[in-house]
C-alpha positions as CSV (number, residue, x, y, z in Angstrom):
1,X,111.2,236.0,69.6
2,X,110.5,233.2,66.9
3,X,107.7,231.9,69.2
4,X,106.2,235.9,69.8
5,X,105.9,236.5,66.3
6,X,104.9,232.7,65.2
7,X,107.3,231.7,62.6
8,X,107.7,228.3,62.6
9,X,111.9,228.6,62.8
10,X,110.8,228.1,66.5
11,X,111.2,225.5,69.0
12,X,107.6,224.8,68.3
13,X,108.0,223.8,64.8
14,X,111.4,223.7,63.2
15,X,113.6,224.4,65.9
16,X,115.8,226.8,63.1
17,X,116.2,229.8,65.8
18,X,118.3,227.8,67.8
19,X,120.9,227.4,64.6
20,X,120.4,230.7,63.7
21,X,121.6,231.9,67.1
22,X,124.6,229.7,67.3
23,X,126.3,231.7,64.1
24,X,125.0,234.7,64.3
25,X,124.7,235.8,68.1
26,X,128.4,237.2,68.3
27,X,127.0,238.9,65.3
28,X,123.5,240.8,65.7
29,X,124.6,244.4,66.0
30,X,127.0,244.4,63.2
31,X,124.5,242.2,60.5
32,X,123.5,245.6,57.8
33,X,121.4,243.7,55.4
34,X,119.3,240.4,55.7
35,X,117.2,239.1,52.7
36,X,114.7,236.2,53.3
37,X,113.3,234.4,50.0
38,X,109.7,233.5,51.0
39,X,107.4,236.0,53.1
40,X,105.0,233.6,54.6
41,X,101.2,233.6,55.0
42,X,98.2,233.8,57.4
43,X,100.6,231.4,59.3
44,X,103.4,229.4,58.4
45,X,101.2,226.8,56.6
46,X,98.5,228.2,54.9
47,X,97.0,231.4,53.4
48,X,100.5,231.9,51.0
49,X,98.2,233.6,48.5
50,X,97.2,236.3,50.7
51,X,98.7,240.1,51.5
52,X,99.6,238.5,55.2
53,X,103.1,237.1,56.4
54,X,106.3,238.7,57.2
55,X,106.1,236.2,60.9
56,X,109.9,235.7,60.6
57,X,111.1,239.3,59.1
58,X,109.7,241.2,62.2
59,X,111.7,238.3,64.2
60,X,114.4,239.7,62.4
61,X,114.0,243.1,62.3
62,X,113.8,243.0,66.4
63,X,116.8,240.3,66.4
64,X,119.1,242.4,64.0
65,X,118.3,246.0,65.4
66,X,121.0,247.7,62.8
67,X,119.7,245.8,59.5
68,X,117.7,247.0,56.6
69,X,115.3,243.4,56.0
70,X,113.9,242.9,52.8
71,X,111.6,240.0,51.9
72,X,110.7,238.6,48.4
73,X,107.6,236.6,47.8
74,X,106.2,235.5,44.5
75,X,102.6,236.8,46.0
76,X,102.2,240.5,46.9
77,X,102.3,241.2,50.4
78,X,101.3,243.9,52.8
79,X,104.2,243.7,55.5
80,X,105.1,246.7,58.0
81,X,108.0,246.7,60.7
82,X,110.9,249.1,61.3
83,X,113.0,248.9,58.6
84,X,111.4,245.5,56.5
85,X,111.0,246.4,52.8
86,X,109.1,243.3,50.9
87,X,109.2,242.7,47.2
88,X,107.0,241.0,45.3
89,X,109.4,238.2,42.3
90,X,110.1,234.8,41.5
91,X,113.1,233.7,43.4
92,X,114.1,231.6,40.3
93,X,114.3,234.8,38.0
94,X,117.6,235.8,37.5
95,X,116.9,239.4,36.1
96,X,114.5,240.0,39.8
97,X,117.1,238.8,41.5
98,X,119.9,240.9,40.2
99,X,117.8,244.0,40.6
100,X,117.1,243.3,44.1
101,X,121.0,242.8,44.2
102,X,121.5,245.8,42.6
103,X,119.2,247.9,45.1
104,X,119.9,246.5,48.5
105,X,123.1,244.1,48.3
106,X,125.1,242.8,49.6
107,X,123.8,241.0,52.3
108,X,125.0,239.8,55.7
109,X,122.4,236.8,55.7
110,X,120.4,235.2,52.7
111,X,117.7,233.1,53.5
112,X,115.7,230.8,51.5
113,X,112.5,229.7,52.7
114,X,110.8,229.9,49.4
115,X,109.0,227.2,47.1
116,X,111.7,224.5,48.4
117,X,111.9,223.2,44.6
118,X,115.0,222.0,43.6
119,X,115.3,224.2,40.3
120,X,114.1,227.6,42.6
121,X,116.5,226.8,45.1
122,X,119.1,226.4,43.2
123,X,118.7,229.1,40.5
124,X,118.9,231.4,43.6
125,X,121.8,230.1,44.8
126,X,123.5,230.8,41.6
127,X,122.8,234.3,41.7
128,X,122.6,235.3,45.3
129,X,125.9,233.5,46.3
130,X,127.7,236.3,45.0
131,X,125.7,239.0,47.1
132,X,126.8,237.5,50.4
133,X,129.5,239.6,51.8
134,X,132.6,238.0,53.2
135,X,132.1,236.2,56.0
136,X,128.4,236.5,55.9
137,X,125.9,233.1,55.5
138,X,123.7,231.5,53.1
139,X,121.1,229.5,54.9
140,X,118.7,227.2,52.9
141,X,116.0,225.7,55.3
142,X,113.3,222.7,55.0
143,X,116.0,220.5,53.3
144,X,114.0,217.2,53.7
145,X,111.6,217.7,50.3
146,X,114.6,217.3,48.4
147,X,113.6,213.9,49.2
148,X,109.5,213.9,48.3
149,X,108.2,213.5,45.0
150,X,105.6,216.0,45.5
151,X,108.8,218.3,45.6
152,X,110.3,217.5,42.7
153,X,112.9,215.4,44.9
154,X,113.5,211.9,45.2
155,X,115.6,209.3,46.8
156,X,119.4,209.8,47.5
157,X,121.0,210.8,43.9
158,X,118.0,212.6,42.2
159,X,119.2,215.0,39.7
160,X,118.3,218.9,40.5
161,X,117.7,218.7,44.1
162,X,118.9,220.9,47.0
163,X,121.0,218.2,48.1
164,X,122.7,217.7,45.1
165,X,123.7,221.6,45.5
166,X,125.1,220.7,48.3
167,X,127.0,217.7,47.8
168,X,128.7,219.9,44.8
169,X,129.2,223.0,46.6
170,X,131.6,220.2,49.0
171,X,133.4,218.9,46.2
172,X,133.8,222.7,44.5
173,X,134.8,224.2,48.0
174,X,137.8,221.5,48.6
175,X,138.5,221.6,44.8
176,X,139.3,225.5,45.2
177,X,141.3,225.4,48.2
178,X,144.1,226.3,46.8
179,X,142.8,228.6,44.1
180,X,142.9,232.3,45.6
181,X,140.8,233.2,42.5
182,X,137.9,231.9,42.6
183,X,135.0,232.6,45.4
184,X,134.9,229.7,48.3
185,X,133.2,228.9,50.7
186,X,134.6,228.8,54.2
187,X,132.5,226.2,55.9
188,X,129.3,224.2,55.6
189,X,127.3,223.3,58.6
190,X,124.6,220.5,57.3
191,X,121.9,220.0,60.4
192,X,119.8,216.7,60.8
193,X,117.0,219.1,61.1
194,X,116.6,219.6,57.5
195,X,118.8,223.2,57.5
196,X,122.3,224.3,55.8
197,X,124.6,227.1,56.6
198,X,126.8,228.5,53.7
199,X,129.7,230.9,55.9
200,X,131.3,232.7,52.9
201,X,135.0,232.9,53.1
């Protein structure tokens, strides 16, 4: 499917779909509500500016036939599929984000495939964490510009990063084991191709 619609979470590029299968196979029929951060352009790489994209929510619309998709891009876009609603914000705006929570949340899956900046990323994270239903995932992809200066990353131990998320969410998540209180994550499934997987307890 990812090579059909040419998303580059394909074996082609990435490799992602192969993840994405592993946790959520057992899964596809019973998935209600998948949000992707970033809509894409003419392809994968270029043409972000334009109406075109939506490569990887028809991928998903087709893989999860019972889900409502809904894409958010900081450009307008001009994507149709069954049931793929887009919406044009700034993943790192909190007020966007907790409208879109507000209208179609809570979500099975979140993706983020959006700017890949550290301070995006992460300001995401802090509000879309809450949205993910139990037992559902929080995937961030394209990991390794958390380690490129032209991405506002840097070498192991820069401030602000992705990977620095990471890293805290391990020590927060074994911190709170034994706190019934506070919202934990189940597991964390770090990939050497450049991809995480949040499974919300």
């Amino acid at each position: 499917m990812a090579r059909y619609y040419e998303t580059d979470k394909s074996s082609f590029s990435h490799d992602y779909t192969r993840l994405y299968e592993h946790h959520l196979r057992s899964r596809r029929r019973n998935v209600r509500t998948l949000l992707e951060i970033g809509v894409g352009g003419i392809t994968p790489q270029v043409g972000y500016e334009t109406l075109a994209g939506g490569q990887s929510l028809r991928m998903w619309s087709r893989y999860f036939p019972n889900a409502t998709i809904v894409g958010i891009d900081i450009y307008p876009k001009s994507v149709s599929g069954a049931r793929i609603h887009v919406e044009q914000g700034d993943q790192a705006d909190s007020t966007f984000l907790a409208r879109l929570v507000e209208r179609y949340g809570p979500f099975d899956v979140v993706i983020d495939d959006g700017s890949h900046l550290g301070r995006d990323i992460r300001a995401s994270f802090a509000v879309l964490w809450d949205a993910v239903r139990p037992g559902g995932f929080y995937v961030i992809e394209d990991l390794e510009v958390a380690y490129h200066p032209g991405w506002e990353g840097g070498p192991p131990g820069t401030p602000g990063t992705a990977v620095e998320l990471i890293k805290t969410c391990v020590d927060d998540t074994l911190r709170r084991a034994q706190d019934p209180f506070q919202p934990s994550i189940a597991a964390m499934h770090v990939y050497s191709n450049d991809i995480v997987f949040f499974e919300r307890a």
